[in-house]
N, C-alpha and C positions, 0 to 999 in steps of 0.2 A: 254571289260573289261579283265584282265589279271587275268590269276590262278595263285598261287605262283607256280614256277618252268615249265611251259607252255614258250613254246618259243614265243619272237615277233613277229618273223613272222604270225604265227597263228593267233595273234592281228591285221591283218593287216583289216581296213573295207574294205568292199565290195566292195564301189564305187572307195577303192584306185588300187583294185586287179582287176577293170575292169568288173565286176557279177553287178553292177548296173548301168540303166541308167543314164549318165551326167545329170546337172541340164541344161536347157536353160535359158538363161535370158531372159527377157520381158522388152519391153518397154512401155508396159499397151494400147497404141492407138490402136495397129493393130494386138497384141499378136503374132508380128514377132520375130526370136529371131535376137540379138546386138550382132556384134560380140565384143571381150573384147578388150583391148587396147593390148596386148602383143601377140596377136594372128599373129600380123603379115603378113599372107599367107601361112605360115610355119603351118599349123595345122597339119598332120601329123605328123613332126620329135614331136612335144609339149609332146604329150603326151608319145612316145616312148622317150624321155629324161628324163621325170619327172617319166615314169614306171623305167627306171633303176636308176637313184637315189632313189627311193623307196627302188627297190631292193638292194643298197647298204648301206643306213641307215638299213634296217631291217637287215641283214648279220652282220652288226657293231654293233647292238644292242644286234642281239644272241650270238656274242663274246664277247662282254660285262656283260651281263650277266654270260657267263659259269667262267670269270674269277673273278667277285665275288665270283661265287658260289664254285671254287675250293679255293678261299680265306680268306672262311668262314673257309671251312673243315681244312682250314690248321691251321687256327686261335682255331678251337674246339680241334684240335686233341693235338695242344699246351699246354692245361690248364694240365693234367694229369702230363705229363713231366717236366713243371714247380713243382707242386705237388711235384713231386716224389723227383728232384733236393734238396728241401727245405727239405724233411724228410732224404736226405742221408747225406745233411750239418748239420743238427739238429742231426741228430743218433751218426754220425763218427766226429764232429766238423772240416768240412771242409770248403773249400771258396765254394762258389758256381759254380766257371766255376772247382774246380776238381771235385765236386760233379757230373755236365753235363759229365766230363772226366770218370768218374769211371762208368755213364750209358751206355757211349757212348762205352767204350772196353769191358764190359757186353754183351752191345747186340752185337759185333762185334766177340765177344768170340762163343759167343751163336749161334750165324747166325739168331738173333732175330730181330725184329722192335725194335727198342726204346722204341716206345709206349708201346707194351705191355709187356716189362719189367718193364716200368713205372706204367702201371695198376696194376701190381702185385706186384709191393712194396708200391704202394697208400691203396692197400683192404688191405691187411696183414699186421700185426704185425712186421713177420717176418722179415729179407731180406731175396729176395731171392736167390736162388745159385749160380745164371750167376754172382751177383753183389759180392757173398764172395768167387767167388773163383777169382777175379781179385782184390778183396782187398788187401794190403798191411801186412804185417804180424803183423808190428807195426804201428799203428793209435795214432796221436798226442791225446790224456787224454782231457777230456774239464777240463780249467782250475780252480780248485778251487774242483774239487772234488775228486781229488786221490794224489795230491801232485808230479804228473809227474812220478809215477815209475811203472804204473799199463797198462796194455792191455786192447783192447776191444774187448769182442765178437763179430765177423762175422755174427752173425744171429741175434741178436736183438741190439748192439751198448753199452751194457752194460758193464760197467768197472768189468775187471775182474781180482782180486789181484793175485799174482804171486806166 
């Protein structure tokens, strides 16, 4: 049985990893054992072939696994940033790839992550400073609310008459 985040390998049973006796087969008359049809004469190399395909499925599997598991994080660490993207186009009435642009020379400004420029304008109100001090001086007005001749605040997005 697998733990969540326990590697395959660790999964691997006993009898495959060699720790348990082979099964014999029986022909029930004389409880000698049959050899199997693929056995060949070749008994030896059998199992050293089948142990290293073992060993390269399960190898395959624990990389397989790690690259879900960094695919996940990357997928989690995504949600905030999206988040944040959507309140900077909502706040400043922008598109959304300048919106990703004004986080991205933010934290590039900052020498920050993304993300947690992103966290920080998700929890707060505010914006915060990495983001108003790479804002523009003048910010296109959303329209219908000031009649195009007004500015907006750096820190909250709010139209500010002249």
């Amino acid at each position: 049985m697998l733990v969540e985040g326990a590697l395959v390998s660790n999964a691997v049973p006993p009898r495959a990893r060699g720790t348990c006796p082979k099964r014999i087969c029986r022909n029930g008359a004389k409880g000698e054992a049959v050899a199997e049809s693929n056995d060949g004469g070749g008994r030896d190399t059998f199992p050293a072939e089948l142990d290293l395909e073992i060993d390269r499925l399960v190898a395959y599997a624990d990389a397989q696994q790690q690259k879900v598991s960094q695919l996940q994080s990357a997928l989690d660490a995504r949600v905030p940033i999206e988040q944040a993207i959507g309140v900077l186009a909502e706040r400043f009435d922008l598109r959304f790839v300048e919106a990703f642009e004004l986080l991205r020379s933010a934290a590039r400004n900052s020498r920050k992550e993304v993300r947690s420029i992103a966290e920080e304008l998700r929890i707060s109100r505010r914006t915060p400073l990495e983001i108003a001090d790479v804002l523009p001086r003048e910010l296109s007005p959303k329209a219908g609310l000031d009649g195009g001749s007004n500015r907006r605040c750096p820190q909250c997005g709010a139209v500010v008459p002249d």
